[in-house]
N, C-alpha and C positions, 0 to 999 in steps of 0.2 A: 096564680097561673101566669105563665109569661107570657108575655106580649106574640099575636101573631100579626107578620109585615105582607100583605098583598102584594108582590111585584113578577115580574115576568122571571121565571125559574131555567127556563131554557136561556136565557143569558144572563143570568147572574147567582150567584153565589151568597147566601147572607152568611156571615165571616164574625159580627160584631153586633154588640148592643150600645148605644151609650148610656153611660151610664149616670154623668155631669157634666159640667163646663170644670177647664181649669186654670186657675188664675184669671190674670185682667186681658190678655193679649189675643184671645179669641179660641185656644186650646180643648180639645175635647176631650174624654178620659173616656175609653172604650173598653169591656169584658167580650174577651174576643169568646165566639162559640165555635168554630172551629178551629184547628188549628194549632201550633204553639203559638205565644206573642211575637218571636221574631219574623214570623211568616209576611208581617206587615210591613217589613224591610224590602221584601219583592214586588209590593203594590205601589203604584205609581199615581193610581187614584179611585177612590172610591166614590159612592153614591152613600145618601142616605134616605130611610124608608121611613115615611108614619103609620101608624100601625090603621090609618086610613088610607092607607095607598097611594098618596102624597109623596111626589117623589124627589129628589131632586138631579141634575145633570151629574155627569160624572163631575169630581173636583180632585184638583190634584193634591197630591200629600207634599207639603210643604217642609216637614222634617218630622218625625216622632219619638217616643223611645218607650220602653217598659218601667212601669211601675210595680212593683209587685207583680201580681197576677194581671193588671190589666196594659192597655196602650194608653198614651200620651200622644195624641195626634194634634197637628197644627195642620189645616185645610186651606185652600188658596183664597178663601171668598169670606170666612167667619175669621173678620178681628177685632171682636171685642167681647167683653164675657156676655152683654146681654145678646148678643148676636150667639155665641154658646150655649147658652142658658136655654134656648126653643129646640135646640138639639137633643135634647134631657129624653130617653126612652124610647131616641128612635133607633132603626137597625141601621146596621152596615155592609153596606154589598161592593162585594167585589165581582167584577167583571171578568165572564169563565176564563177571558181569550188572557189576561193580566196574573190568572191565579198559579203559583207552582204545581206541577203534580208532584204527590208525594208517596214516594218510594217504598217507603219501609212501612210506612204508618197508616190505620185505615182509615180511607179517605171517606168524612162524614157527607159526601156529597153522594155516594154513592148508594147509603143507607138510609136518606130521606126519601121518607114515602112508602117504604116495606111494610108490610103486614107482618105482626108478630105475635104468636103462639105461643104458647105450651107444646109438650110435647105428648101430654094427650089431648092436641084438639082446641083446649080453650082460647079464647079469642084475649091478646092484652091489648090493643092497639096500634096505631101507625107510627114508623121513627118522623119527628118531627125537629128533629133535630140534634146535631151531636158536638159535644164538649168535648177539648182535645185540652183542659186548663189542669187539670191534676194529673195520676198515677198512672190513669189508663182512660182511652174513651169511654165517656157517659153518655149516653142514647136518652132521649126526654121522649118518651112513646106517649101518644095522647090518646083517650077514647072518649065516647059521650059527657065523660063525667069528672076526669081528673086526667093529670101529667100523671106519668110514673116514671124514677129514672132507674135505669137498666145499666149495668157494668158493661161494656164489650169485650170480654175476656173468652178464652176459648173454654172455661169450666162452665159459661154459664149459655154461650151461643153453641149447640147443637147442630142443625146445619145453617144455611146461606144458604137461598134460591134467589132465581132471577128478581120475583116479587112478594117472596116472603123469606122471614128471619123464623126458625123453631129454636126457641130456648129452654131450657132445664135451670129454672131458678132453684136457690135451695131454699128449703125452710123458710116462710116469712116474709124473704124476699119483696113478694109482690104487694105483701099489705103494709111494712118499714120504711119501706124507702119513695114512697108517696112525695110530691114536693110538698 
C-alpha cells in the first residue's frame, strides 16, 4: 500500500515520493506522482512530508535533473548522504501558489478526493492520488481495504461531477489491476 503524508491540502500539492538518497553530496532521487519529471524545472522549492506529518519548511531546489522515470534533486539544507538517507519514503509538496497549471493535461489535483463508481451504482473508492509517469493518467483509488489503480482514459471515465468520478471498467479491470 503507499504511503499516506498528513499535510495541509489547501496549500500544497504532494507532487513526489522519495524514493533514496543519491550519491555522497546530499541528492535525493524522487518518483514524481504528478505530473511529468520536467514539471520540477518550475518548482523553486519544495517541502517534504513524513508519513507522520512531520514536516519540514519549504527548501529551495538547488539544481535537479531526470533520471529515467524519476528526479534527481539537490535541496539547499541536505549535503550529505546520511542527511539524504532520513529523506527515504517521504513525500514531496509543492506549494499551489509555485505549481504550473497545466493546460492540455488532466490536472491530478483536481481528481483527489472524488468518489468513484460503477456505472451501475457500485461503490470503488476515493482518487487518492494520480500518476502522470507513463502512457496516460493512473488514478490510485483507495477504499477500506486495498488501492486499486484506474486508467484515466475516456473509454474507461464515463462522466465527471463536481464530487464524483462514474466509470465503465472493462472486464476484470477492477479485480487485475489491484496494486
Amino acid at each position: 500500500m503507499a504511503p499516506q503524508y498528513p499535510y495541509p491540502a489547501d496549500k500544497f500539492d504532494l507532487v513526489g515520493r522519495v524514493t533514496r538518497s543519491h550519491g555522497l553530496k546530499g541528492e535525493i532521487k524522487v518518483l514524481p506522482l504528478q505530473g511529468p519529471t520536467e514539471e520540477f524545472e518550475t518548482y523553486g522549492r519544495v517541502a517534504l512530508v513524513a508519513a507522520d506529518g512531520r514536516m519540514t519548511d519549504l527548501l529551495d531546489i538547488v539544481r535537479w535533473r531526470t533520471q529515467g522515470t524519476q528526479v534527481i534533486l539537490k535541496l539547499d539544507t541536505i549535503d550529505s548522504k546520511s542527511e539524504a538517507d532520513l529523506t527515504a519514503g517521504m513525500g514531496v509538496l509543492c506549494n499551489r501558489q509555485d505549481r504550473p497549471a497545466q493546460a492540455d493535461d488532466v490536472d491530478g489535483r483536481e481528481l483527489v478526493g472524488l468518489v468513484v463508481e460503477t456505472v451501475d451504482g457500485q461503490p470503488v473508492g476515493t482518487v487518492k492520488m494520480v500518476s502522470h509517469t507513463g502512457a496516460h493518467p493512473l488514478m490510485m483509488v483507495m477504499n477500506e481495504e486495498e488501492e486499486i489503480l484506474i486508467p484515466f482514459v475516456e473509454e474507461i471515465i464515463v462522466d465527471r461531477q463536481k464530487s464524483k468520478l462514474v466509470i465503465d471498467p472493462p472486464p476484470g479491470l477492477l479485480d487485475i489491476n489491484r496494486a
